[in-house]
C-alpha positions as CSV (number, residue, x, y, z in Angstrom):
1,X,-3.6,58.0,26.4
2,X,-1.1,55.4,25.1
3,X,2.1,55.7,25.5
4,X,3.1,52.3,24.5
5,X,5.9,53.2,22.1
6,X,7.3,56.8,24.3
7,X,10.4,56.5,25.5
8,X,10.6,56.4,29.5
9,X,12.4,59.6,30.7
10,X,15.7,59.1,32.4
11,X,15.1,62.0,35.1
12,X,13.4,59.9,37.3
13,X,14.0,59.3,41.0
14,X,12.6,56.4,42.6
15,X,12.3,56.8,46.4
16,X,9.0,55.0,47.0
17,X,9.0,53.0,50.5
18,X,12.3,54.9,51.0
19,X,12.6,55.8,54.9
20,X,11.4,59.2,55.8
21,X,12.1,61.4,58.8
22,X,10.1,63.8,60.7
23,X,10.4,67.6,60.0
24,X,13.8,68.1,62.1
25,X,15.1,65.0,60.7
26,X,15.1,61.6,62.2
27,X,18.8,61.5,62.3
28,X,18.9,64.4,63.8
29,X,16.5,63.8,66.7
30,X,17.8,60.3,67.2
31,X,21.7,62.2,68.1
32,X,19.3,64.8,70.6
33,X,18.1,62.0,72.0
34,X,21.2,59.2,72.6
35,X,22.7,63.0,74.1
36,X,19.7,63.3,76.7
37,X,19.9,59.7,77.3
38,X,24.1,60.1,78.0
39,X,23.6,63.1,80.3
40,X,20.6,61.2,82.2
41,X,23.0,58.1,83.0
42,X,26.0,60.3,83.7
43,X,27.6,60.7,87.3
44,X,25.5,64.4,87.4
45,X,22.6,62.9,85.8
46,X,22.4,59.7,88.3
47,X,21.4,62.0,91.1
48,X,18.3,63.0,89.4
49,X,17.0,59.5,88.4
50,X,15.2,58.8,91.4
51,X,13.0,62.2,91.1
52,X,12.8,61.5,88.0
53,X,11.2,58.7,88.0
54,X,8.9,59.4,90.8
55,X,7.4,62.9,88.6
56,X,7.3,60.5,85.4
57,X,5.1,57.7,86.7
58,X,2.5,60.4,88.6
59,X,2.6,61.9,84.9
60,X,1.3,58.4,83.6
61,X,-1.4,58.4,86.2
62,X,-2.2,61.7,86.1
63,X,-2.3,62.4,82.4
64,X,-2.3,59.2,80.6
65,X,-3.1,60.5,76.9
66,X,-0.3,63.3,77.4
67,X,2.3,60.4,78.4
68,X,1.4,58.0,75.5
69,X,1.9,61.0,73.1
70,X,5.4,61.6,74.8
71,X,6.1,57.8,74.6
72,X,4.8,57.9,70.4
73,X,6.9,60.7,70.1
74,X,10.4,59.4,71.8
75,X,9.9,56.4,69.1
76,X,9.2,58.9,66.0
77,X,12.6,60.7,67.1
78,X,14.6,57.4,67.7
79,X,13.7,55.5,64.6
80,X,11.6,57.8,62.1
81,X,8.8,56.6,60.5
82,X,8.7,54.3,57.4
83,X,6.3,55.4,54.8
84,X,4.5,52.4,52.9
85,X,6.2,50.5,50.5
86,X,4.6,51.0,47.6
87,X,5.5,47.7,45.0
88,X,2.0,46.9,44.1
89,X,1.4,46.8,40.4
90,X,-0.8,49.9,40.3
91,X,1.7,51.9,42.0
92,X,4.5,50.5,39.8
93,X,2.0,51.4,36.3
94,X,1.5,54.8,37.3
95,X,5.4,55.1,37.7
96,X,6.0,53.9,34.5
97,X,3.2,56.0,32.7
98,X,4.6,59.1,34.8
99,X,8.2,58.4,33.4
100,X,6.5,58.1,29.9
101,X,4.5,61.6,30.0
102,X,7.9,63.4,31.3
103,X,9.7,61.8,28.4
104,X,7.6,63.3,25.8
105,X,7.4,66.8,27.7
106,X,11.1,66.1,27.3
107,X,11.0,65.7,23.9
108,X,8.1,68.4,23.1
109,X,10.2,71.6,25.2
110,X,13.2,70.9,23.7
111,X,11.6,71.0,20.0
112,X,9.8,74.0,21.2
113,X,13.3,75.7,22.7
114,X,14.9,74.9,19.7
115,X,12.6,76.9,17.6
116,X,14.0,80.1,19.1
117,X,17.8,79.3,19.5
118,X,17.8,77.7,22.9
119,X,18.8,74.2,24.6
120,X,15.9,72.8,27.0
121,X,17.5,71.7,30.3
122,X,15.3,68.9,31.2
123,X,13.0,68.6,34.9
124,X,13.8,65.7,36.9
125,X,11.2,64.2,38.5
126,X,11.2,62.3,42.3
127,X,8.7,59.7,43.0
128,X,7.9,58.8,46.6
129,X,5.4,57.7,49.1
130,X,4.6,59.6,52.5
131,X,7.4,61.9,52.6
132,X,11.0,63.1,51.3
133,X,13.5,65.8,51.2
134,X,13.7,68.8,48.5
135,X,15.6,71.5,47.9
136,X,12.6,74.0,49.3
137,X,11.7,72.0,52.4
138,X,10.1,69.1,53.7
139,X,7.5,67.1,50.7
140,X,4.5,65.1,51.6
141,X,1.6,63.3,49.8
142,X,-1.1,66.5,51.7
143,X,0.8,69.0,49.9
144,X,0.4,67.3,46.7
145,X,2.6,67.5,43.3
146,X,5.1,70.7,43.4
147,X,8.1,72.0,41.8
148,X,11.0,72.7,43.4
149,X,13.0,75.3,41.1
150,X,15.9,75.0,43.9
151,X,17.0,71.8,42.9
152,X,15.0,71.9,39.6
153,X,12.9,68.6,40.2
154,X,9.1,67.7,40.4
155,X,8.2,66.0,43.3
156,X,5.1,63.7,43.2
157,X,4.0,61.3,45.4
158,X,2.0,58.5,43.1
159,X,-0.8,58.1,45.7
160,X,-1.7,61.7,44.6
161,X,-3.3,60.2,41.3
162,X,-5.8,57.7,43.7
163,X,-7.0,60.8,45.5
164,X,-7.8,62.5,42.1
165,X,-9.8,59.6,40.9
166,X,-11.8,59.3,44.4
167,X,-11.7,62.6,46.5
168,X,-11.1,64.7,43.7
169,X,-13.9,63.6,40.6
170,X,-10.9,63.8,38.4
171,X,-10.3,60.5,36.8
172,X,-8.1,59.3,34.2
173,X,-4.4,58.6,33.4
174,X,-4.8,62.1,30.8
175,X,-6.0,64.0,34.0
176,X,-2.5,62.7,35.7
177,X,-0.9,63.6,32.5
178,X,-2.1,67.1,33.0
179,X,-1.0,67.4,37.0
180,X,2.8,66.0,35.7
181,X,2.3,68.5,32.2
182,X,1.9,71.4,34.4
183,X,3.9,70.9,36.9
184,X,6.6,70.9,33.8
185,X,4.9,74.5,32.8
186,X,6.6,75.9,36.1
187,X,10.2,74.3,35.1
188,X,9.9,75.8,31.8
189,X,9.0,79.0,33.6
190,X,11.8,78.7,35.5
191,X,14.5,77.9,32.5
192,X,13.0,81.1,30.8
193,X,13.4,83.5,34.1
194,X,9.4,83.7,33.8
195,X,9.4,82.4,37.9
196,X,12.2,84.7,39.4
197,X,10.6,87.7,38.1
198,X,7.1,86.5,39.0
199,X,8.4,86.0,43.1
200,X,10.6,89.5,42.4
201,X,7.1,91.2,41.7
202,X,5.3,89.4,44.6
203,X,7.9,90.3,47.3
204,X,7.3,93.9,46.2
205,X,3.3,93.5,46.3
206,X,3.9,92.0,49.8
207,X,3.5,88.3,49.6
208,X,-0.1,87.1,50.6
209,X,-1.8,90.1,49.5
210,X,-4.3,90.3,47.3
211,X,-1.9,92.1,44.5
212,X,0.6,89.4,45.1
213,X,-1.9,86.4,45.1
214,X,-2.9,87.8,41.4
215,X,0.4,87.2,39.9
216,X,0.8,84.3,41.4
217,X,-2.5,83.0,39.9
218,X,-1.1,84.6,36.0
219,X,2.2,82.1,37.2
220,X,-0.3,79.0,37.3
221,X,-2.6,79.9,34.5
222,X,0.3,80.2,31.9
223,X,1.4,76.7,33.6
224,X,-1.9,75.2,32.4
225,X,-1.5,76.9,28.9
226,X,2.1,75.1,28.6
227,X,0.3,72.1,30.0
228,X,-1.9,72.1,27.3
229,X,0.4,73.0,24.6
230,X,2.5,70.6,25.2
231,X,-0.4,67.6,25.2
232,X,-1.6,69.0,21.9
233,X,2.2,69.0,20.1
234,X,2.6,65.9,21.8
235,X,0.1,64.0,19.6
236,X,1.3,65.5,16.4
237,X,4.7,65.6,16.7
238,X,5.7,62.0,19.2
239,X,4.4,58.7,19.5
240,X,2.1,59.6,22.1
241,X,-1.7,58.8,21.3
242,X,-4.7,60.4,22.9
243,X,-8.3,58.4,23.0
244,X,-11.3,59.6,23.1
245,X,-11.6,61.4,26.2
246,X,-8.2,62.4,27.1
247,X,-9.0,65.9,26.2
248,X,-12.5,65.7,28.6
249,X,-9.7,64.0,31.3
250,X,-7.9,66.7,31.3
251,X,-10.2,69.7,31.5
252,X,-12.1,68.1,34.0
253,X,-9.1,67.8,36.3
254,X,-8.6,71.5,35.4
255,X,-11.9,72.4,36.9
256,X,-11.2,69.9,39.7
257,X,-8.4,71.8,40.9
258,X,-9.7,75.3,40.5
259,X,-9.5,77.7,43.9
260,X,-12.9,78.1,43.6
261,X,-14.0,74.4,43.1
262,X,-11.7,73.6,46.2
263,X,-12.9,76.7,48.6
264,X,-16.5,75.3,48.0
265,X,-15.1,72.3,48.8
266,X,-13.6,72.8,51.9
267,X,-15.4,76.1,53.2
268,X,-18.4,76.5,51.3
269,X,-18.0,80.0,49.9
270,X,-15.2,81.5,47.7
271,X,-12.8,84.1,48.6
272,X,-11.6,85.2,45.0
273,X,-8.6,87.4,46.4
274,X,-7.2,84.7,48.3
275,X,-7.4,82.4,44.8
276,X,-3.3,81.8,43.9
277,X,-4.6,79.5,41.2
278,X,-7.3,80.5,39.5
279,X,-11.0,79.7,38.7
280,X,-12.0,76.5,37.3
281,X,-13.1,78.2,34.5
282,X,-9.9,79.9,34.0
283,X,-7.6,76.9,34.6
284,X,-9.6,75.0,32.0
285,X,-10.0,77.8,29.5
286,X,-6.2,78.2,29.6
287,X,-5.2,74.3,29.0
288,X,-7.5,74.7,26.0
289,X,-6.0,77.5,24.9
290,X,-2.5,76.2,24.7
291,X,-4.0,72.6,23.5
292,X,-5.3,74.7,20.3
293,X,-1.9,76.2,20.0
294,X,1.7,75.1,18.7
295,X,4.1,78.1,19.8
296,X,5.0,79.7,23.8
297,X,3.7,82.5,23.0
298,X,-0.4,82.0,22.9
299,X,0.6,81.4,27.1
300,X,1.9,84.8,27.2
């Protein structure tokens, strides 16, 4: 995929090697700490240093891989944990060629929202490594790419696209256009109301049942479609240029990320009602279906 003359998307938040916290906050523990510490060296806490001390150094003898944990843990609170800096050149590329895809999704949506009378309120898009902060909760790289429709952004950390290429058998800067394309899918869902009826109709099911799992997996499928409608307007209608392959790319990271693909994966036998994203077959059939296409509605 080139992309050599798309315009970078402006969207784009760069935390990468940015400072992240543990679940409760770092700041947060650190203040619950400095207060333990302050009531420990105050005149009532002075009288129970001695005893103290005694109980915490027949803990280190006693249970030595319990009182290293505690020790790992009292430094996590203080001072948080710094994720990786990632300033190496691939990580900096796959930046830039992220920036570039959600540019031209930028450009494609709002074509396709002008069509029928409306404006296209673009995604943004946050880039970091290990873990940040969103609007629905706590991101890190094992939870992979997500949208957030509470603060509207995407939230990818850029390691994500290594672990398709090696963990994954996905390869291919086309098969990371598709994990940013549909990602996008679930922002345009949100802009058209698609999402808050979707989560309406699963509260009713009863979230994690079977019922409820189904729509959740129509909500993903029609994300692929928009995925792929928007990689097959993109080459007729932007500067964006697809080689031989891309197309291959991204069906194959389609089938990659199919529930099925992954429960044989990770449990060796597939549980179809618990699927929330559908089969590899599925997934792939539906990118296709909106590559082939040039209007929302074949995703219906």
């Amino acid at each position: 995929m080139k992309t050599d003359g798309q315009r970078r998307s402006k969207n784009v938040e760069d935390r990468r090697g940015q400072r992240r916290s543990y679940a409760s906050g770092g700041r947060e523990n650190g203040m619950l700490l400095n207060m333990a510490l302050g009531l420990l060296f105050s005149r009532t806490g002075r009288k129970f240093i001695i005893p103290l001390l005694i109980i915490g150094v027949l803990g280190f003898v006693i249970f030595p891989d319990f009182s290293r944990g505690f020790l790992d843990g009292l430094q996590n609170m203080q001072t948080g944990t710094q994720a990786p800096r990632q300033s190496s050149a691939d990580s900096d590329k796959d930046a830039d060629f992220a920036a570039a895809v959600l540019g031209s999704t930028e450009q494609i949506w709002q074509q396709l929202f002008t069509r029928t009378g409306s404006d296209y309120k673009p995604a943004g898009m946050v880039l970091y490594t290990g873990g940040t902060r969103s609007a629905c909760g706590s991101a890190s790289a094992a939870m992979g790419p997500f949208y957030c429709p509470g603060d509207q952004k995407i939230y990818l950390d850029v390691s994500f696209f290594e672990q398709m290429s090696r963990h994954m058998n996905a390869p291919g800067d086309f098969a990371q256009a598709y994990v940013i394309a549909h990602e996008v899918g679930h922002h345009v869902q949100d802009e058209t109301g698609t999402l808050s009826r979707a989560h309406q109709r699963q509260q009713a099911l009863g979230r994690g049942s079977a019922r409820a799992n189904a729509v959740q997996v129509q909500v993903e499928l029609q994300a692929d479609c928009y995925a792929g409608l928007w990689a097959g307007l993109a080459q007729r209608l932007s500067d964006v240029t697809l080689d031989i392959g891309d197309l291959k790319e991204a069906i194959g990271a389609a089938h990659a990320v199919g529930d099925d693909t992954l429960q044989r994966k990770s449990r060796g036998t597939m549980v179809p009602e618990s699927f929330t994203h559908g089969s590899a077959v599925q997934r792939s059939a539906a990118f296709e279906r909106g590559f082939e296409s040039s209007t929302m509605s074949a995703c219906n």
